[in-house]
Short mmCIF file of the C-alpha atoms (twelve columns), coordinates in Angstrom:
data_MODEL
# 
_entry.id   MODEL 
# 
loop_
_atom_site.group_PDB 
_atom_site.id 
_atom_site.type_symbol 
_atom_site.label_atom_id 
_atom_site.label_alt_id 
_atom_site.label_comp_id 
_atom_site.label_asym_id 
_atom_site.label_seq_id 
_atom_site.Cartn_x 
_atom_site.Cartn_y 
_atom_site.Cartn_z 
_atom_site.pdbx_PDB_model_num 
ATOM 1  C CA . UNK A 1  -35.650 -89.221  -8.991  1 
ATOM 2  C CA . UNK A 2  -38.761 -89.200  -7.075  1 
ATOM 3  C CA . UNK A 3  -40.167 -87.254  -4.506  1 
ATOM 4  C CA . UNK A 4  -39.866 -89.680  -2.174  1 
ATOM 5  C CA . UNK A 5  -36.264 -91.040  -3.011  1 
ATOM 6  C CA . UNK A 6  -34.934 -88.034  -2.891  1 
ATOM 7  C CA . UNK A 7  -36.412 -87.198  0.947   1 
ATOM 8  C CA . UNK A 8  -35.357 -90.910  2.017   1 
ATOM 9  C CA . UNK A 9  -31.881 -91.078  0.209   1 
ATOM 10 C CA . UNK A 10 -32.944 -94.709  -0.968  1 
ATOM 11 C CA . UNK A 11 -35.335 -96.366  -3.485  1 
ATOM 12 C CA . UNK A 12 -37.883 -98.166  -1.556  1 
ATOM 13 C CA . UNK A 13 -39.504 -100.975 -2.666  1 
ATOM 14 C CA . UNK A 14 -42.214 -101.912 -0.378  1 
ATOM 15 C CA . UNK A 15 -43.684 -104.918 0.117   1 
ATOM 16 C CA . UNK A 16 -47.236 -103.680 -0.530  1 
ATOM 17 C CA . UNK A 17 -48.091 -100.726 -2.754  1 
ATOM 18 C CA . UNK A 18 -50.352 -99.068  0.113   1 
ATOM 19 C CA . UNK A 19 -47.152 -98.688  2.018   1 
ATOM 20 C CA . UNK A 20 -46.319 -95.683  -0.103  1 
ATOM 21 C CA . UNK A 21 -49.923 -93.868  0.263   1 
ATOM 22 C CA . UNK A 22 -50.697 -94.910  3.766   1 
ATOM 23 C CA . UNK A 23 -50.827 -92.667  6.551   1 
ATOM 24 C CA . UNK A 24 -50.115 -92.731  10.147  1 
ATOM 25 C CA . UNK A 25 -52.228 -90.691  12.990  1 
ATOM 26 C CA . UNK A 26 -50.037 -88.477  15.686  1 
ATOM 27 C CA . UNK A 27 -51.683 -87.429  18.247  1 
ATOM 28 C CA . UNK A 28 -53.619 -84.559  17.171  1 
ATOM 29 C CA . UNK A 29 -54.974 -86.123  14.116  1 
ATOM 30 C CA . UNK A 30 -58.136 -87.345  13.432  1 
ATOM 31 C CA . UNK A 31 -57.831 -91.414  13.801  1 
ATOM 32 C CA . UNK A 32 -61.440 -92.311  11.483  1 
ATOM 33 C CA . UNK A 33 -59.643 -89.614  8.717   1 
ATOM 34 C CA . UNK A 34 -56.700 -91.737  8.696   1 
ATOM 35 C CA . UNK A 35 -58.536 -94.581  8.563   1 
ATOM 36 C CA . UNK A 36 -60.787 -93.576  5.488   1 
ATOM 37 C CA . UNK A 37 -57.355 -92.142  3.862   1 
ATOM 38 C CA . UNK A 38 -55.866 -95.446  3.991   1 
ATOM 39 C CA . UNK A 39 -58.987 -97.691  2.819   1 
ATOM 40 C CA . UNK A 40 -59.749 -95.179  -0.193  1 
ATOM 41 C CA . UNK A 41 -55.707 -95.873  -0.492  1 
ATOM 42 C CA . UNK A 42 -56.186 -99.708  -0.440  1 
ATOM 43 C CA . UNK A 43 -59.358 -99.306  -2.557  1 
ATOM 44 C CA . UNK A 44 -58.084 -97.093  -5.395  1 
ATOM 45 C CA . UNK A 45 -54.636 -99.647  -5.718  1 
ATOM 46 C CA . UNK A 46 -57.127 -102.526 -6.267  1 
ATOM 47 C CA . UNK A 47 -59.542 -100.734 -8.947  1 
ATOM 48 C CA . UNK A 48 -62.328 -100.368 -6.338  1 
ATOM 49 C CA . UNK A 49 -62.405 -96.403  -6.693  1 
ATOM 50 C CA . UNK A 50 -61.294 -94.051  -9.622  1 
ATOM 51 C CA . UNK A 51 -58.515 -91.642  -8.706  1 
ATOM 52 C CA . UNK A 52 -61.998 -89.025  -8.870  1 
ATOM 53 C CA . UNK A 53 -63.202 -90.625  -5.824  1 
ATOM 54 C CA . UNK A 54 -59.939 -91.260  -4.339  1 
ATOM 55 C CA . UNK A 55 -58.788 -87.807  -4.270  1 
ATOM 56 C CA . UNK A 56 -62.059 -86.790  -3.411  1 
ATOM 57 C CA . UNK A 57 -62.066 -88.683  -0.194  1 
ATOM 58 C CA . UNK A 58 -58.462 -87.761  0.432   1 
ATOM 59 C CA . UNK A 59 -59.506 -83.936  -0.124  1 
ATOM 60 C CA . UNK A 60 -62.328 -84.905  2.417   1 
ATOM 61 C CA . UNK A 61 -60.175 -85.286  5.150   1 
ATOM 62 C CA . UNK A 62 -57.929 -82.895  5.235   1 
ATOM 63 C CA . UNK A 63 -55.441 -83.622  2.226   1 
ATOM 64 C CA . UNK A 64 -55.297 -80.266  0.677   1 
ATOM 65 C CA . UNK A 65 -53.639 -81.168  -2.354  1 
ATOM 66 C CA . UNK A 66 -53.982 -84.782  -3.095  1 
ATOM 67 C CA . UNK A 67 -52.764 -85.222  -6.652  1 
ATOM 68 C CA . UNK A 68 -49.383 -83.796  -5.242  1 
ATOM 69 C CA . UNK A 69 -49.665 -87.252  -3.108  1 
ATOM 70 C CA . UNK A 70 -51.119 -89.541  -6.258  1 
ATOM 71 C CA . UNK A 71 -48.173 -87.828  -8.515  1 
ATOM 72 C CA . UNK A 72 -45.680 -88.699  -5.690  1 
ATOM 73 C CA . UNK A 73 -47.108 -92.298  -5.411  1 
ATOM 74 C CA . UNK A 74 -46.447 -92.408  -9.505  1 
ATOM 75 C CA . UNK A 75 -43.053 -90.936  -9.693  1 
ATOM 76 C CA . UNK A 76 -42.121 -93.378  -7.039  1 
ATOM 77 C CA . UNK A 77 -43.070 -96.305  -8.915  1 
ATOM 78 C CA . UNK A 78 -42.173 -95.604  -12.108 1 
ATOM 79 C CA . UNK A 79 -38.213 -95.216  -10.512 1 
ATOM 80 C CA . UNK A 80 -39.128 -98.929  -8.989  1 
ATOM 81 C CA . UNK A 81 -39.868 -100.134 -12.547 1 
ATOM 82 C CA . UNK A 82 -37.036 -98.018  -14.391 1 
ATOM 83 C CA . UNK A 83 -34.433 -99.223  -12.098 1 
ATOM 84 C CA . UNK A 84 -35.972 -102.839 -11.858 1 
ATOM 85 C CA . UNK A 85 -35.756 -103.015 -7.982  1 
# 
């Protein structure tokens, strides 16, 4: 089971890929790094960026270990696929 299944309790199928890389700003976080997270997000999913560049730009603002997100991201989907949600 994924990362992500197992923290939820569910298998989520989201209506748009980014929904499982997106982030969210609170109120101490930098709002232009979120925003740059989630573009390099939208541009990676649509073959825009490499996963390189990607995880360079997530490292970039403050992701300290992005292929632990990226891996997530793929464990995730491959349950989608496995379980044909």
């Amino acid at each position: 089971m994924s990362q992500i299944a197992q923290r939820t309790g569910i298998i989520w199928t989201p209506q748009d890929d980014i929904d499982l890389l997106a982030v969210s700003a609170d109120a101490d976080a930098d709002f232009l790094g979120m925003i740059n997270i989630n573009q390099a997000a939208r541009d990676w999913l649509d073959n825009k960026i490499s996963l390189s560049d990607y995880c360079d730009i997530l490292q970039m603002n403050g992701i300290p270990d992005p292929f632990e997100l990226v891996n997530e991201f793929c464990e995730h989907t491959e349950l989608i696929i496995r379980m044909g949600a």
